[in-house]
Structures are given as C-alpha cells and as structure tokens.
C-alpha positions in Angstrom: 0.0 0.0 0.0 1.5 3.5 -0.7 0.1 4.5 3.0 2.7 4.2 5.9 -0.7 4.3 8.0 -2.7 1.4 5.3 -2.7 -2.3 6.3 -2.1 -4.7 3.3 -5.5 -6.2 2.2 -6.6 -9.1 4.4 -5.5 -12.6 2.6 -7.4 -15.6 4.4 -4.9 -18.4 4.8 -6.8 -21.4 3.7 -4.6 -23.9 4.7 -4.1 -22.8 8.3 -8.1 -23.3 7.8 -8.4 -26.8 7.2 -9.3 -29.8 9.5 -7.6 -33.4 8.9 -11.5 -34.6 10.4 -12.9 -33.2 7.2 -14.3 -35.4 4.8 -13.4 -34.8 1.0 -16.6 -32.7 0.3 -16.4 -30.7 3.1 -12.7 -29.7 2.8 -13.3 -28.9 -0.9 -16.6 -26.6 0.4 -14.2 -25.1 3.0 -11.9 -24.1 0.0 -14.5 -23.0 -2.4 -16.4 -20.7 0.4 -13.0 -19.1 1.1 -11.6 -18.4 -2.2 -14.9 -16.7 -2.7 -14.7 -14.8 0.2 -11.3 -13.9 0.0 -12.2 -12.6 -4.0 -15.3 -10.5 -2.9 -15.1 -9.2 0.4 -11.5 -8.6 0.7 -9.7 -8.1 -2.8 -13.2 -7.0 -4.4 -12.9 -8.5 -7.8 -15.9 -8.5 -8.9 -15.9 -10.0 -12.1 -13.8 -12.7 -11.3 -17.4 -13.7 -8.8 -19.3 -13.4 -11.3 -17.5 -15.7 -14.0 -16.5 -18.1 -11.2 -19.5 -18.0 -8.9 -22.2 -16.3 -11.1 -24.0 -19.6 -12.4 -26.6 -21.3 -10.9 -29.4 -20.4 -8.5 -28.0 -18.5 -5.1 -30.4 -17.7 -2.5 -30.1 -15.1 -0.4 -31.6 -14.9 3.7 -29.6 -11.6 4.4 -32.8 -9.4 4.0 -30.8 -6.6 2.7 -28.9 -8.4 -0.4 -31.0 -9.3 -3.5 -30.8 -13.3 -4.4 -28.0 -14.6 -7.0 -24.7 -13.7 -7.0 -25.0 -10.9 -9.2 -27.2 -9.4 -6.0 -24.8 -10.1 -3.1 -21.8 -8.3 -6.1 -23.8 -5.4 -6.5 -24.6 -4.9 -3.1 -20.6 -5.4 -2.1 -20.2 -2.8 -5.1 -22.8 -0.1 -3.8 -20.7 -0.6 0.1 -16.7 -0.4 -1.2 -17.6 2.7 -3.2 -18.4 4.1 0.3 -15.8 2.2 1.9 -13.3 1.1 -0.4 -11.4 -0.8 2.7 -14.3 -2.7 3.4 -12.6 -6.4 4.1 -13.1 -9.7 6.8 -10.4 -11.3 8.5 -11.9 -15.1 8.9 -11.0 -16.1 12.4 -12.8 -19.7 12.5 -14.4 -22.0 10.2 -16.4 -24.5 10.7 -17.7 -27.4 8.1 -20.6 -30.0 8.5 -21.4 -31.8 4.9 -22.7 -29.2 2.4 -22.8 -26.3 5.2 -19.4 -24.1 5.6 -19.9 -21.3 8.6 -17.1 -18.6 9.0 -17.0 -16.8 12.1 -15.2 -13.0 10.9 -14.0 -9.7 12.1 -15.3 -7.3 9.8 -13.7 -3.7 9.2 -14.6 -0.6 7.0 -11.4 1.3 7.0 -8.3 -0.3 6.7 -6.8 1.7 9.5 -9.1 -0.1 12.1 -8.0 -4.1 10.7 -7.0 -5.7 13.5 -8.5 -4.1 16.4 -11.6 -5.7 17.8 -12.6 -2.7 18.6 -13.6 -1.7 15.2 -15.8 -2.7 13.2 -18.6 -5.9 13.2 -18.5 -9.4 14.4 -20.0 -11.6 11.3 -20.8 -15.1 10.9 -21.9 -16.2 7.9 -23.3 -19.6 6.8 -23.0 -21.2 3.2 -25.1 -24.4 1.9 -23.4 -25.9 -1.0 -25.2 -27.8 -3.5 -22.7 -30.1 -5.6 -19.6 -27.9 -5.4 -21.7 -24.5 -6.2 -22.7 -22.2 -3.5 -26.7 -22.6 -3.0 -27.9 -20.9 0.2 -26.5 -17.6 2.6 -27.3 -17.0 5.9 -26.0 -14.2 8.2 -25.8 -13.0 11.4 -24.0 -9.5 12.2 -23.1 -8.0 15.5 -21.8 -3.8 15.4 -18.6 -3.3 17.7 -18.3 0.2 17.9 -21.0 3.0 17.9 -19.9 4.1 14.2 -20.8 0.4 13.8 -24.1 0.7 15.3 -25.5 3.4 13.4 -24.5 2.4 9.7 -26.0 -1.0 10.8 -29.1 1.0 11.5 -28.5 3.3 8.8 -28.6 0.3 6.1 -30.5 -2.2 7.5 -34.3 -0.7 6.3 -34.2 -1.5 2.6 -35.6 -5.3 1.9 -33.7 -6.7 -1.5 -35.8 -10.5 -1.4 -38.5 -12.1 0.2 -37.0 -14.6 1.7 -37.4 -15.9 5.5 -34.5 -15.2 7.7 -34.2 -18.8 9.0 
C-alpha cells in the first residue's frame, strides 16, 4: 500500500483453515467458500465472482442483499464505493457436509483491521449444492458505535423475500 498508515488487504490463509477430520466434500466446500470470500469481500474482484461463482441459482436470507450472485456483487459494489477498505479477516471456520460457517471480524477502513474494537462481528453460513454455493445466511453483531449506526443506517431496505431462517 502506498500508506505508511494502510494495512495490506486481508489474505485468508486457507490452509491454516483446514481440519484433517474433514471429509473430502467438506474440505473442498471449505476451500470454495473461502476463495470466494477472500475474491469479494477482501480483494473485491468483482468480475472474477461473477464468471466463477455467477451460475446457478443463489439464495439469499440476508434481507438486505438481493438473491443470486449478481445481487450479493452489486450490493458489495454499492458498500466499497463508500468504503473502499471494506474487508473480513476469517477467524474460524467451521464445516458440517454441504454447510461451511465462518466466524469473521469485519472492518470498514483499513486503519481499524486488527483491532476488535472496530468494526462488526460476522458469521456467515454457506449451503453448497454439488460444489456450487446454494444458500447464505448471516448474522451481524456492530462493535463500535460508528458500527451501530451504519448497521441502522442500512439495514431498512428489503432486496428479497426470503425468511431469515
């Protein structure tokens, strides 16, 4: 980064990620969730999501984020224009067949990465459906009070009508 004061852009270490009590499947789901959250939510490259991850039917439970992927890219677009240092450090995961949960310390600006201070507490849940990602749940905790009022700030508009559960 050309900032003294700018932390490098989050990379989420899939190895250190991985559990020898994995089965095949769920170590391969592991691997696809995080090399798609590791494209989109840190390095935002968007159109690599949508030629890699774009195809196939994605539903959506975040009320917020329209369904598909092209929903959950344009909403990630619409956030990094206002906070182009958006990005998740992944501090757990957790696989169980087609389901991948991540457990993540989310930031806006890059001078608040690594401080739990900062920021949002995220867990996010994944179904996978034959290698392709099928189903998103989240749930999102504010930090700080700058936190707790875009949370309020953004959380109004509905982009699907599906159930939260």
């Amino acid at each position: 980064m050309d900032s003294v004061n700018q932390k490098a852009v989050p990379r989420i270490e899939i190895d250190k990620h991985l559990k020898d009590n994995w089965t095949p499947q769920e170590t391969d789901n592991v691997k696809i969730v995080l090399d798609f959250f590791q494209r989109l939510m840190n390095e935002h490259d968007f159109d690599y999501i949508l030629e890699k991850y774009g195809n196939g039917s994605y539903l959506q439970h975040n009320r917020a984020i329209p369904d598909e992927i092209s929903g959950l890219v344009g909403y990630v677009k619409t956030l990094t224009k206002r906070f182009p240092d958006y990005s998740f450090d992944v501090k757990r995961v957790m696989a169980d067949g087609d389901f991948v949960v991540l457990h993540s310390h989310t930031t806006m600006n890059a001078n608040h990465r690594g401080d739990e201070t900062k920021g949002f507490i995220i867990t996010d849940t994944f179904r996978l459906e034959k290698g392709k990602l099928a189903e998103h749940w989240d749930a999102i905790q504010p930090i700080d009070t700058f936190s707790k009022v875009l949370f309020l700030m953004t959380g109004g508009t509905i982009g699907n009508n599906n159930s939260a559960f």
